[in-house]
C-alpha positions in Angstrom: 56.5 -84.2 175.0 55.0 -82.2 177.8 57.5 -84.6 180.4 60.4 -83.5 178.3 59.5 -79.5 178.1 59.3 -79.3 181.8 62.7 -81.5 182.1 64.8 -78.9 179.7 63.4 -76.0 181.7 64.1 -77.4 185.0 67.5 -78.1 183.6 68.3 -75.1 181.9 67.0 -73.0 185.4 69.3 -75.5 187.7 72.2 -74.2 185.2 70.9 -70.8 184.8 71.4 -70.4 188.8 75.2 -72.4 188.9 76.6 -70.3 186.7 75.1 -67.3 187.8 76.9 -67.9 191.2 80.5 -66.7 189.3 79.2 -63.4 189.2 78.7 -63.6 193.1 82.4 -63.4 193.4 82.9 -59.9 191.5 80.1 -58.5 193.6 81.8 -59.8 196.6 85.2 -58.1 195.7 83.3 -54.7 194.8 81.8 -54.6 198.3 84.4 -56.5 200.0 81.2 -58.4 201.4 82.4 -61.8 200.2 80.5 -63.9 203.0 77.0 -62.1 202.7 77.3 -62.0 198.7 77.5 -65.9 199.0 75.2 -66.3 202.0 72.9 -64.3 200.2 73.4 -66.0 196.8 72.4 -69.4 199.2 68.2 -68.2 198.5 68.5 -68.3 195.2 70.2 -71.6 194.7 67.0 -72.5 196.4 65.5 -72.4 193.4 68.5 -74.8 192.0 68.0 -77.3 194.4 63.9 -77.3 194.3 64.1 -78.0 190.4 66.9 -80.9 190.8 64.5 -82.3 193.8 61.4 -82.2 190.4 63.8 -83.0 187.7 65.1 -86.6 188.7 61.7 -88.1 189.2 60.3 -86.9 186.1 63.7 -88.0 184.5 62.7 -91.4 185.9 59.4 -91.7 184.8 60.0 -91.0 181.3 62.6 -94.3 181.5 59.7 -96.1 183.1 57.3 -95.4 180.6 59.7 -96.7 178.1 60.4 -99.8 179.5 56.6 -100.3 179.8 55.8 -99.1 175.9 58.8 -101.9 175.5 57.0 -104.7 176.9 53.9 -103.4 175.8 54.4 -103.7 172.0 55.9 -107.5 172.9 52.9 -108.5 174.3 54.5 -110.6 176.6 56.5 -110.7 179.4 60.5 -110.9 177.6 63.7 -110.7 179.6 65.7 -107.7 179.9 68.1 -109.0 177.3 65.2 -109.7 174.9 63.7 -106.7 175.3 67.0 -104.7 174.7 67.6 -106.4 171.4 64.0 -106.4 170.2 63.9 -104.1 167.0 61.0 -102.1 168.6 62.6 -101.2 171.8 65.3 -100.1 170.0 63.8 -97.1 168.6 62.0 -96.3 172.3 65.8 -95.8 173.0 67.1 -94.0 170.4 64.2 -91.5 171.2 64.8 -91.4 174.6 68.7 -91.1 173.9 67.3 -87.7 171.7 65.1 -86.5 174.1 67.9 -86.6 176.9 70.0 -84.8 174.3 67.4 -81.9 174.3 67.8 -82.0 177.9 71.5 -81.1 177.8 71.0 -78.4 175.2 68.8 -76.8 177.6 71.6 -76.6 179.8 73.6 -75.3 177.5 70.9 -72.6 176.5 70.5 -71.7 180.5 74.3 -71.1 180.4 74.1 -68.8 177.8 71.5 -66.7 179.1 73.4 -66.8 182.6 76.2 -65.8 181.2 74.4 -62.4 179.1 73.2 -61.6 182.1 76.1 -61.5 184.3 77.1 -58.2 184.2 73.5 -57.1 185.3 73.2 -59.8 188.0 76.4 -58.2 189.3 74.8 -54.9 189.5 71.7 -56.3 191.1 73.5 -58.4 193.5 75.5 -55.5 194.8 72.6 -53.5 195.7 71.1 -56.5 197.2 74.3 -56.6 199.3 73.8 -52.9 200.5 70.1 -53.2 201.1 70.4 -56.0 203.8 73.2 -54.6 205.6 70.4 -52.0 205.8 67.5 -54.3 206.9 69.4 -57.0 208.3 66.8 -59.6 207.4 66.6 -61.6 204.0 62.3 -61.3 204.2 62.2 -57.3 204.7 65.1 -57.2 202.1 63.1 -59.3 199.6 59.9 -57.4 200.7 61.9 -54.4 199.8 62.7 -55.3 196.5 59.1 -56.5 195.6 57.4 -53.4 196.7 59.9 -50.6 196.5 61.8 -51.9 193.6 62.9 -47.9 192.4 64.1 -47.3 196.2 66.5 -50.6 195.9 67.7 -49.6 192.4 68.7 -46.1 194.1 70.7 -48.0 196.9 74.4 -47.4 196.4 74.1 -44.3 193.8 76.1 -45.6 190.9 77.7 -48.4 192.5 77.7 -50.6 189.8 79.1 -52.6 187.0 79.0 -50.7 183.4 78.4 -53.7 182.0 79.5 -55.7 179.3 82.7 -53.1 178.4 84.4 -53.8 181.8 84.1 -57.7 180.5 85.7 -57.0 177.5 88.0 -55.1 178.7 89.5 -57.7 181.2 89.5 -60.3 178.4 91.8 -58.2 176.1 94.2 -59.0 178.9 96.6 -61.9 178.9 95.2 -64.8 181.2 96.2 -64.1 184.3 95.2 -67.9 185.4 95.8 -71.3 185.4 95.2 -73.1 182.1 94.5 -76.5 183.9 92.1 -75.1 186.1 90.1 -73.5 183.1 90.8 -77.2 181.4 88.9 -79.2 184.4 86.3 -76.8 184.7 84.8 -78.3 181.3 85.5 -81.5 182.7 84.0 -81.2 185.6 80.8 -79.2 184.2 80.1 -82.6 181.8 80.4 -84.8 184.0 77.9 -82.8 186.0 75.8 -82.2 183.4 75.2 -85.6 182.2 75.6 -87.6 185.6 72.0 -88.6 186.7 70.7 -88.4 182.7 73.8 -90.7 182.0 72.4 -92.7 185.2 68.6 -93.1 184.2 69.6 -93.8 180.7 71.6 -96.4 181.8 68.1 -97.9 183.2 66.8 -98.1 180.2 69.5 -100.5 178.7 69.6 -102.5 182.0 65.7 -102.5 183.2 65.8 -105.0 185.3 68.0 -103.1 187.8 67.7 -99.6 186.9 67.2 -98.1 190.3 70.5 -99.4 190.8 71.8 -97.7 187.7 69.8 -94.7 188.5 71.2 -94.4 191.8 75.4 -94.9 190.5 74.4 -91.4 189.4 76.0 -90.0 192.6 79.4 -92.0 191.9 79.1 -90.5 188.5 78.7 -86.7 190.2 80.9 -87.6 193.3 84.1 -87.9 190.6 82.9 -84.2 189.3 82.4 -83.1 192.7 85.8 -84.0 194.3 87.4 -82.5 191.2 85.5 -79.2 191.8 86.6 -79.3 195.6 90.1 -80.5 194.7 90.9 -78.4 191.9 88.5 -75.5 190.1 87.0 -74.0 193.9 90.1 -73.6 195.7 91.7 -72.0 192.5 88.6 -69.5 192.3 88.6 -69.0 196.0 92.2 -67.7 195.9 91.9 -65.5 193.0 88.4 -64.1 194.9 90.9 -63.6 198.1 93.9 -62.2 196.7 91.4 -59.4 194.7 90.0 -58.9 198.0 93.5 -58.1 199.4 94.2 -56.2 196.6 97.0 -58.5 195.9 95.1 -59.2 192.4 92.9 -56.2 190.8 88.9 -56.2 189.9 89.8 -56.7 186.8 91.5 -60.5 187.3 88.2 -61.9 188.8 86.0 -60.6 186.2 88.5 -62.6 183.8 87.8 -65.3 186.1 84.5 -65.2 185.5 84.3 -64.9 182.3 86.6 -67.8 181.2 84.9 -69.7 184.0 81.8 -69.0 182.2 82.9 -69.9 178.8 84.2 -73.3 179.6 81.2 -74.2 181.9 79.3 -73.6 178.3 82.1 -75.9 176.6 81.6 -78.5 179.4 77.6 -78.7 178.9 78.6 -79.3 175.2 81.5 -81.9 176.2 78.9 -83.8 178.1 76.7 -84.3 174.8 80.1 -86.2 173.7 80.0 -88.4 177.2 76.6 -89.3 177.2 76.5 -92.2 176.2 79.7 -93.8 176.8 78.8 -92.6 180.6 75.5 -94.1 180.5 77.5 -97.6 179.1 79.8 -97.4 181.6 77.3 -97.0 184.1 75.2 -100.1 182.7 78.3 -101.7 183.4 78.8 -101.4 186.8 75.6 -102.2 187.8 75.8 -105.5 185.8 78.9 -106.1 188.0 76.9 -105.4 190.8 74.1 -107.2 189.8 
């Protein structure tokens, strides 16, 4: 239990961050600061990338000690095909199919919280923008913001967002972008979601080659990340330039971001759907590999 509670909070931090970053692009248009709003942005993902790096091995030793509970309870040595079909193991994977279930609702619940907390992330982020111009060094800006936290909130008067009205109010408009874009987004974000739990499931109903399985996990997340390059970045790049040229208001990107948002939380709850024909399909492959 104490494996799987810090697995759901790595995950739901890891998607607490990602969709956090949409808000980067309204603070980038207010300023005009695109660049540093992402460069900027690149410190917190940080904390992204240092729970993925914890998550996966954690991940893997829960399938581990499955597989051992599995031969365990045989009391002798069985083949992988026994052991898969032995009544016992059975149930070791249906909890572990559960317990990587809880995983993805904590991605879904991280999303959430990103996504209530958007508007005030923008305003943050914008003053965080202003105050490094002003130091011109990400330590003395974070320094700043530790020690002289009412001095940053003054930075920029009332440069900010007024919250969750300016959201609505951009919603009440008729979508101003593509419907396929918004459509691959959840498609993208399952696939993401679920790739490496899909992967180190898959371990569990193939142990004899699971670190094969485990490592597919980068095929499964290459196919979500060329459709992200290909499709939903370049899409969201162009709106984010054209508002900067003024070709497109304020108002289009924070519509952006908010349907962005909404079907990245659809996509965590698509990939609940995907699981486990991913983590079959996955088996697969590695038996043809095998």
């Amino acid at each position: 239990m104490e494996r799987l509670l810090i697995v759901a909070a790595l995950t739901a931090v890891i998607h607490f961050t990602n969709t956090l970053a949409y808000a980067v692009r309204i603070s980038g248009v207010r300023t005009r600061r695109l660049a540093t709003a992402f460069s900027l942005f690149n410190v917190i993902f940080l904390v992204a990338s240092t729970a993925n790096t914890i998550q996966a091995p954690i991940l893997a030793s829960m399938v581990e000690l499955v597989i051992k509970t599995g031969q365990d309870q045989a009391g002798v040595r069985l083949a992988d095909a026994q052991l898969i079909d032995s009544a016992a193991y059975q149930v070791l994977l249906a909890s572990l199919g559960q317990n990587v279930r809880v995983v993805i609702l904590a991605a879904t619940v991280g999303t959430l919280i990103a996504a209530a907390l958007i508007p005030a992330f923008v305003n943050i982020f914008n003053r965080a923008i202003l105050l490094f111009e002003e130091t011109g060094s990400v330590p003395r800006m974070l320094g700043m913001i530790i020690f002289s936290p009412r001095k940053f909130m003054n930075i920029g008067g009332q440069n900010y967002l007024p919250g969750g009205i300016s959201f609505k109010n951009a919603v009440k408009r008729k979508i101003a972008i593509p419907k396929t874009f918004l459509f691959l987004n959840i498609i993208v974000t399952g696939i993401y979601t679920t790739g490496i739990l899909s992967a180190i499931y898959a371990g569990a109903l193939f142990p004899g080659f699971r670190s094969t399985a485990t490592l597919l996990s980068a095929v499964v997340n290459g196919i979500a990340t060329i459709l992200a390059a290909t499709v939903v970045e370049p899409t969201a790049a162009a709106i984010t330039d054209q508002a900067i040229r003024e070709d497109l208001g304020e108002e289009d990107v924070k519509q952006m971001v908010f349907y962005l948002t909404l079907t990245r939380i659809l996509g965590t709850v698509f990939a609940q759907l995907i699981f486990l024909p991913s983590a079959y399909l996955v088996k697969h492959v590695a038996t043809l590999l095998a």
